[in-house]
C-alpha positions as CSV (number, residue, x, y, z in Angstrom):
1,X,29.2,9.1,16.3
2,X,32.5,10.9,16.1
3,X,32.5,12.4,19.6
4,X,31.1,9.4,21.2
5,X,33.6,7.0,19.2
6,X,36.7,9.4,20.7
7,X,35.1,9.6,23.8
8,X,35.1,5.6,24.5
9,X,38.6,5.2,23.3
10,X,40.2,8.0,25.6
11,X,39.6,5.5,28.5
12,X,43.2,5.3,28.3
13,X,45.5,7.7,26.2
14,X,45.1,7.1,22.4
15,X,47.7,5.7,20.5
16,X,48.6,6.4,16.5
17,X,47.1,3.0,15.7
18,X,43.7,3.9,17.8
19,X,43.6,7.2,15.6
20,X,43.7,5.1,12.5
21,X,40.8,2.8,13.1
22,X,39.2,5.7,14.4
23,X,39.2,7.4,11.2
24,X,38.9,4.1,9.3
25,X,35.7,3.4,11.4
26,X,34.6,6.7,10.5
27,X,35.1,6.3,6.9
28,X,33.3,3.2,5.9
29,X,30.9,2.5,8.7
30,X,28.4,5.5,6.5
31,X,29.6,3.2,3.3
32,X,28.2,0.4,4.1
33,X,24.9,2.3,5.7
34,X,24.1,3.6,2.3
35,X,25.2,0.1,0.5
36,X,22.7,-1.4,3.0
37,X,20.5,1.0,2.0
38,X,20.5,0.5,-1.5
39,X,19.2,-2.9,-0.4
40,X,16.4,-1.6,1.6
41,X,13.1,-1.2,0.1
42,X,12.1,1.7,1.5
43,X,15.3,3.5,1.5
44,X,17.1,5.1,-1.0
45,X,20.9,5.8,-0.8
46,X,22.4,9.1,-1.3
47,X,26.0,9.7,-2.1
48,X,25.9,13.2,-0.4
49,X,24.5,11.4,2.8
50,X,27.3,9.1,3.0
51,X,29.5,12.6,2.3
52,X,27.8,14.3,5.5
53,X,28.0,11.3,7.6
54,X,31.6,11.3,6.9
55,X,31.9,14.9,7.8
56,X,29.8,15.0,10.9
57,X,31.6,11.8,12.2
58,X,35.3,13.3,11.5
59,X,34.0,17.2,13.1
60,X,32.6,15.6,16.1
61,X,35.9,13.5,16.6
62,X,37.9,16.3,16.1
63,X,35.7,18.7,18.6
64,X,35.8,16.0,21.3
65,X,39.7,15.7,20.8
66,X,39.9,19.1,22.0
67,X,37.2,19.3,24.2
């Protein structure tokens, strides 16, 4: 989600503030996924999922800044 996130937003060049919510984005979107999942009958939310989601989402950001 990182890389594709970066990827739509360097349509034009990215500013600080794009960065930010970016990041932000990045940070609580895999939040709320496991608070919805708590909610979910079926699912069952994992702390070290929402960790990993973080981490994938801020590596693949990262990789497609330089890329």
């Amino acid at each position: 989600m990182g890389f594709l996130l970066i990827n739509a937003l360097k349509i034009q060049p990215l500013k600080q503030s794009h960065w930010r919510f970016a990041i932000l984005f990045l940070l609580l979107f895999p939040i709320i996924d496991e608070i919805l999942q708590h909610f979910t009958p079926t699912r069952i939310p994992d702390i070290l999922d929402g960790i990993a989601d973080i981490c994938g989402g801020l590596t693949g950001a990262y990789l497609r800044k330089y890329i």
